[in-house]
N, C-alpha and C positions, 0 to 999 in steps of 0.2 A: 713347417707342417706339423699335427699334430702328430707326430710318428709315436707315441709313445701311447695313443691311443687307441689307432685303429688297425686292423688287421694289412701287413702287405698287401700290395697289389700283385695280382699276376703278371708276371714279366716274362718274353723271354729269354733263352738260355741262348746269350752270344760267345762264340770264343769272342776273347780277348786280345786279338791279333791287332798288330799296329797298321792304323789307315790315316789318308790325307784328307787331310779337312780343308772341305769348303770355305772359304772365307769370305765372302759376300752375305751381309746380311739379307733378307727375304725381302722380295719386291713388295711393293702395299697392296697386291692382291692375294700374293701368297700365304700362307700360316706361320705365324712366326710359334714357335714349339716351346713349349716349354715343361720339363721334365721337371717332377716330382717326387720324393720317396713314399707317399703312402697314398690312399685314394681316399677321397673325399668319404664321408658317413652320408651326410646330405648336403642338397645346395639350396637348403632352406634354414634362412635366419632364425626364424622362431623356433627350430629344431637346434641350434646353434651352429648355423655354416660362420665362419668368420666373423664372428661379432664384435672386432676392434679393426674391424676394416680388413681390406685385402681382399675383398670379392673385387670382382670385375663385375659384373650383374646388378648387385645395389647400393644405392647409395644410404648413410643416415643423416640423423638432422647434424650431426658435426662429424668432419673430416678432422686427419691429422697431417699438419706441414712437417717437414723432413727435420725442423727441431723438435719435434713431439706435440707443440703448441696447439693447440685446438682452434680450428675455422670454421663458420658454418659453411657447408653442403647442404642438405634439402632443407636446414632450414635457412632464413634471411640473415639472423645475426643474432648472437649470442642467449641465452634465453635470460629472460629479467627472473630474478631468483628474489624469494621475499626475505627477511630480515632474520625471521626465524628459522631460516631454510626447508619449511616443510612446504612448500610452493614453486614451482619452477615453469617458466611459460615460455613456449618458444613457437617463433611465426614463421609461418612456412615460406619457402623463394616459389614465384608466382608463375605459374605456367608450364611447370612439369608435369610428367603425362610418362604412366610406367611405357613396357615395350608393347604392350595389346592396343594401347590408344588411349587407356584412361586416364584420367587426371589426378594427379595426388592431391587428395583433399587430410584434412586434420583426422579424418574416420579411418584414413592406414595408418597413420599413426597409431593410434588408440588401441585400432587392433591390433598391431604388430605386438606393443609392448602387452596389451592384455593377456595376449596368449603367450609370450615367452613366458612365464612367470608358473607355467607348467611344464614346463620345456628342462631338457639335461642341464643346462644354465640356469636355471630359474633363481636361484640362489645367489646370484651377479645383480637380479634384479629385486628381490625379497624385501626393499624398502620403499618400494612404489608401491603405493596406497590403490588408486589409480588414475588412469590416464582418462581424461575425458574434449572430446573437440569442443571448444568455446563455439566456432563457426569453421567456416571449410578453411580457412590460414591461420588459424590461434590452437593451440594445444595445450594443455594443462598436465602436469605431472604434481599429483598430491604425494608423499611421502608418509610410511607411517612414523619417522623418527630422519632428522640430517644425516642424510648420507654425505660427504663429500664428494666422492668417485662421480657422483650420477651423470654430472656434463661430460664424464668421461665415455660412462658408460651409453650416449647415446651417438657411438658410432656404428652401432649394431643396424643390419639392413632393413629398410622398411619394406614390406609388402603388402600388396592389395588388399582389402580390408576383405575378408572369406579366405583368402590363401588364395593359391591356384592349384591347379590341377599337378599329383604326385608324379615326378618326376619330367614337370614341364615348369622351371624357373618362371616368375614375373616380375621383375623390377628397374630400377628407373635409371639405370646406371647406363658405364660408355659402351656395355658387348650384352647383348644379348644371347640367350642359350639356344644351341641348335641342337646339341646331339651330347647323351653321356654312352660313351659302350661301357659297361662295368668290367674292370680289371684292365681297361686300356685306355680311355682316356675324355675328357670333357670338351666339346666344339664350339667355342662362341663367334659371332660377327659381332663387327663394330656398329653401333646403335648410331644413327647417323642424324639421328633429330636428337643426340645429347644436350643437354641443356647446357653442359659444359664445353659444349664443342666436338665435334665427331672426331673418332683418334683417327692416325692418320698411321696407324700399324691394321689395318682392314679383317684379319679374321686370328684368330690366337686357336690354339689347342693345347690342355693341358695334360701332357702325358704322365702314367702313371711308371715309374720304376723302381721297384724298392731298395735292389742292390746299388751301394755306390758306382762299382767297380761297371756294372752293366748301363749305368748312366753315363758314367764318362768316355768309355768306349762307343755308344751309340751316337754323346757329343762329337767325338773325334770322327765318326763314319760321316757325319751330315746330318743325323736322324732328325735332334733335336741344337735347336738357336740359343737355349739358355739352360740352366741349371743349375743347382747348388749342391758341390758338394766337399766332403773333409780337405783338411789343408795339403794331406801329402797326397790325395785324388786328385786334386786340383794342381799343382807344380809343373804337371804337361804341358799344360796349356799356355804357363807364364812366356811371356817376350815370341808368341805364336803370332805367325800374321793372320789377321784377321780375328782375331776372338782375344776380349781383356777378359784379366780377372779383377774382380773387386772383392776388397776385404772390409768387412763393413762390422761396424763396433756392435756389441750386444748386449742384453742381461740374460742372454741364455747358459745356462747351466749343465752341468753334467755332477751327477755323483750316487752315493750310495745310499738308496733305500731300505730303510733298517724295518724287519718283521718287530713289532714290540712284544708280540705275545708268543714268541719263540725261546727257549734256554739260552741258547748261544747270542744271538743277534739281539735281542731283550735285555742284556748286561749289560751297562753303563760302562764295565771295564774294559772289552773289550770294543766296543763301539770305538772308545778315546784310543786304547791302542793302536787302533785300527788308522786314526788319525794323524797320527805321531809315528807310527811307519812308512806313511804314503809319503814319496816325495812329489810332493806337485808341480814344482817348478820344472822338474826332469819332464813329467808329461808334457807340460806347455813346449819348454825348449825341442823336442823331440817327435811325440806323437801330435801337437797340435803346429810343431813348424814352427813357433814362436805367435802363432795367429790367436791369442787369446791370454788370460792370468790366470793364476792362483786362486784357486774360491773358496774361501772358508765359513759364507753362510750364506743366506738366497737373496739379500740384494745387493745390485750391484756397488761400489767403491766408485764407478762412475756417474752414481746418482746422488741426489741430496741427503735421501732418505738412508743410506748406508751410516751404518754404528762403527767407526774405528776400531771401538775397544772389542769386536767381533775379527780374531786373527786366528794365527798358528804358529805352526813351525814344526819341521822334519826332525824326528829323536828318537829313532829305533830304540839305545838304551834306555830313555824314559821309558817309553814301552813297554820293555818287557819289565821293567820295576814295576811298573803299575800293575801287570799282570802277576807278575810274583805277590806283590800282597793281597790282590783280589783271588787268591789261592790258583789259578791257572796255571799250576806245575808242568816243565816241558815233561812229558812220556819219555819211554826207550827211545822212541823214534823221532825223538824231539818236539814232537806237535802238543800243544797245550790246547789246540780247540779246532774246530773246522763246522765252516758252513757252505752253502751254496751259494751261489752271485750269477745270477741270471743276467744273458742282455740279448737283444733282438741280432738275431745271424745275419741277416743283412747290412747293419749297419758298422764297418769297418773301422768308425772311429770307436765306438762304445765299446768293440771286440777290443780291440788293442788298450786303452783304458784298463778294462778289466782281465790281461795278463798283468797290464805293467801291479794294477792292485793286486793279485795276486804272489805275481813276484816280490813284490815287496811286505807284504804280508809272511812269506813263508820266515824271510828273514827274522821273525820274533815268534816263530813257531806257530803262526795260525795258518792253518788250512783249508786255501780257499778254493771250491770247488767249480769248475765253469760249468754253464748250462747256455751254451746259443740256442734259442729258440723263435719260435715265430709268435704275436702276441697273442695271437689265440689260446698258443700252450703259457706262454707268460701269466696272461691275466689271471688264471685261476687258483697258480702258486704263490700269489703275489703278499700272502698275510702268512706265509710260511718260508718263503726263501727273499732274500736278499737281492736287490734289480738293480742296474746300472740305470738311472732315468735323468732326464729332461725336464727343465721347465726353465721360468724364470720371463719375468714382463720387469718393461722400464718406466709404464705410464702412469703406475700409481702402487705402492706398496701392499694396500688392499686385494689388490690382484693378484689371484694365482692360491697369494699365502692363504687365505683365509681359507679355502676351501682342503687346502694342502694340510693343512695343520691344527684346523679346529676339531676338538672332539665329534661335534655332530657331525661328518664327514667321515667318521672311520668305517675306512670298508666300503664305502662307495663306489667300487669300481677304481680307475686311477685317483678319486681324490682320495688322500689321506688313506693308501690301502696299507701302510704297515702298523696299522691302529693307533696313532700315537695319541696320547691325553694328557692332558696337562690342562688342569682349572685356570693356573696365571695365565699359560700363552692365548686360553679362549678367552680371558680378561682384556687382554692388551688389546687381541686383533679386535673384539667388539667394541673397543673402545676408540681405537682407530677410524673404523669405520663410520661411527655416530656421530663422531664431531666434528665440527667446522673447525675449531681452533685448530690452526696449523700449530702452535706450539704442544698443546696436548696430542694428538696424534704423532707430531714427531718424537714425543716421548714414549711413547705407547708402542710404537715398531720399531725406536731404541731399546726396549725392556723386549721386546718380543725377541727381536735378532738372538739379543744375550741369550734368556731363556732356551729358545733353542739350541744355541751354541753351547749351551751349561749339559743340554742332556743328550747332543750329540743326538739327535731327531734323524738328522742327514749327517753322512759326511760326503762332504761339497769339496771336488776334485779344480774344477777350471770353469772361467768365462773365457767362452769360446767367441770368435771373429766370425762372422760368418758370408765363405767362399765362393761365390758368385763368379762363372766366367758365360758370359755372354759372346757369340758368335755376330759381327758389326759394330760398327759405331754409332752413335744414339747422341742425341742434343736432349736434355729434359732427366737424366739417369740422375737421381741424386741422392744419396747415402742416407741414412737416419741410424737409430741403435734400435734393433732391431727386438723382437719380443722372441722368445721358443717358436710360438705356435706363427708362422711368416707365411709358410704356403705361399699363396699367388700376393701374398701383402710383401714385406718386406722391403726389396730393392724393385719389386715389382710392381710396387701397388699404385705408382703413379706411370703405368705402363699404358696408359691412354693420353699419355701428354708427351709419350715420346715420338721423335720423329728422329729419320737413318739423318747422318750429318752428312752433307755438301761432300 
């Protein structure tokens, strides 16, 4: 889920007491539940609901299979791309019909993508010239320059060509929308003229919870069927009858958001210090369970696109050498510097994180001061204090970084909110993005990795596994590496093709 972006939901306030769980998964007329940490912003694509999949409500012209590979969905197959890739055409699958009764013609397309492109994402889309229907199953996407990413990027939901009515979903996917209560939770049915076949789990609800600790307690009462949360939240449930856990690979991230235009956190000295105190491997072994690695830059060592020569390593002494010549003298009371390090109070892996950074920080004399807040209060300190954040996607290198780390981004709310600038790294990532050459771009997010790794942008704690325990057995559950932003995608997003096992 996007937790790092949207405000908690209201939840309430459970003791913690231990109860027996239900172990039967829910019959196919019951709601199968599924608990969530933050609440949706909107459940409209063109506003950016799940625009790499993971709605239940829409579909787009390509899906993603559980290796990341790209399939068509609403459209028929692959889309024929011109030579100079400023042309990409793609034909629609013939006889879908959103959830009102109408028919997906090439004019929801057109509109879908016309209107993202003013939309909080618009900038995912910034190289779509435009979109125009050829006739009702042909679509055209003109480019103002080769994107690569673009077949990626059209797994974003299509909806009817006008939109529909606010706060009444319309699209062509396996659940249709019945009901949102705001601060507690979203109601779909199974759409049973699916094109893809009606699911055979009959109506879903997606509860809202923001605290770990209140999720996995409400899991254990019966409340909710599924949920995701930290590895040491999650260890109740393991070898439980009736409910598995899955540990499911990732590129999500955790680590330190650095203010640039701050004294303290603005110092390349102490940023690196800060890097060469942290022991990460202690996190992972410990606060992540073993359920995740080592990250020392934002893409994953389990993708292509990863730069080896992008590493580390644990050296308090380095440390404080580096800080003794960058004039950072311990005080009486030993401390050489002190900042703030914010992270959202609900979330108990981020809390713990930022002691153990802490603690290990004090060890070379910097002092690091905690701030749990909620992201309402977060967001507005966010170019002045220091945050524990999230991110990280596995589908394309383009993703994520570019808005994270390009100058024009600074300040934008969570993109790029610790102002960082650097003329090369906006080089590489533009460069990345324009070209088809897979060898020029694999250089271009080699150079970039470095780059940021040289000025210590982030310091990048762990690639986290991410915890999954489901309430029943299921035929169709099948693991992928998962992106940050998962919400109802995830291990979930092919949750219309599951069915309870025999």
């Amino acid at each position: 889920m996007l937790s790092r972006l949207w405000p908690a939901a209201l939840v309430a306030v459970l003791a913690l007491t231990a109860c027996s769980a239900p172990s039967t998964a829910p019959a196919a007329d019951d709601a199968f539940v599924i608990a969530i940490s933050s609440e949706f912003e909107t459940l409209d694509p063109v506003k950016g609901y799940a625009p790499d999949g993971g709605s239940m409500m829409f579909d787009g012209l390509m899906t993603r299979s559980a290796d990341l590979t790209l399939r068509p969905a609403l459209a028929s197959a692959p889309p024929v791309v011109s030579a100079d890739g400023l042309s990409a055409v793609f034909t629609l699958r013939q006889g879908v019909r959103f959830h009102d009764g109408r028919p997906l013609t090439a004019k929801d397309v057109a509109y879908t993508y016309t209107s993202v492109k003013g939309s909080p994402i618009g900038g995912d889309y910034e190289a779509i010239d435009t979109v125009t229907a050829k006739d009702d199953h042909t679509v055209e996407f003109r480019l103002k320059h080769a994107y690569a990413p673009l077949t990626q990027r059209t797994t974003l939901g299509i909806v009817p060509e006008g939109g529909f009515p606010a706060g009444k979903p319309v699209g062509t996917g396996p659940y249709t929308f019945v009901s949102w209560t705001p601060g507690d939770k979203v109601v779909m049915t199974a759409n049973k003229d699916y094109w893809g076949g009606a699911p055979a789990i009959g109506r879903v609800v997606v509860a809202f919870a923001a605290d770990d600790n209140v999720r996995a307690t409400r899991l254990a009462a019966g409340e909710f069927d599924a949920t995701i949360l930290p590895p040491k939240a999650a260890a109740r449930f393991e070898n439980q009858r009736g409910l598995r856990v899955y540990k499911v690979d990732s590129a999500d991230y955790r680590g330190i958001m650095w203010p640039f235009k701050q004294k303290v956190t603005g110092d390349v000295a102490i940023r690196k210090a800060m890097s060469l105190a942290i022991d990460r491997q202690a996190m992972v072994d410990t606060i992540l369970a073993g359920a995740g690695k080592p990250a020392y830059g934002p893409i994953s060592p389990d993708t292509v696109w990863h730069n080896p020569s992008v590493t580390g390593r644990t050296d308090p002494e380095a440390a404080r050498k580096l800080l003794d010549e960058a004039g950072h003298k311990p005080g009486p009371d030993g401390i050489r510097a002190s900042f703030t390090l914010m992270y959202p109070a609900g979330d108990s892996l981020r809390k713990e994180l930022s002691l153990a950074v802490a603690s290990d920080a004090k060890k070379i004399g910097i002092d690091v001061k905690l701030a749990g807040l909620d992201w309402d209060a977060i967001e507005p300190r966010m170019a002045r204090d220091a945050l524990m954040m999230g991110y990280g996607s596995p589908y394309d290198p383009d993703y994520v970084n570019f808005e994270l780390f390009h100058s024009r981004y600074a300040g934008q709310g969570f993109f790029n909110p610790g102002h960082y600038d650097n003329p090369k790294v906006d080089a590489a990532l533009e460069k990345g993005r324009a070209s088809t050459d897979q060898a020029v771009r694999r250089q271009a997010y080699q150079d970039f990795q470095q780059l940021v790794h040289d000025d210590e942008a982030w310091t990048y704690l762990a690639f986290l596994k991410h915890v999954y325990v489901i309430r029943g057995d299921y035929q169709g559950v099948t693991p992928s590496v998962d992106a940050h932003e998962h919400a109802t995608g995830g291990l979930f997003r092919d949750l219309h093709t599951w069915k309870p096992a025999a």
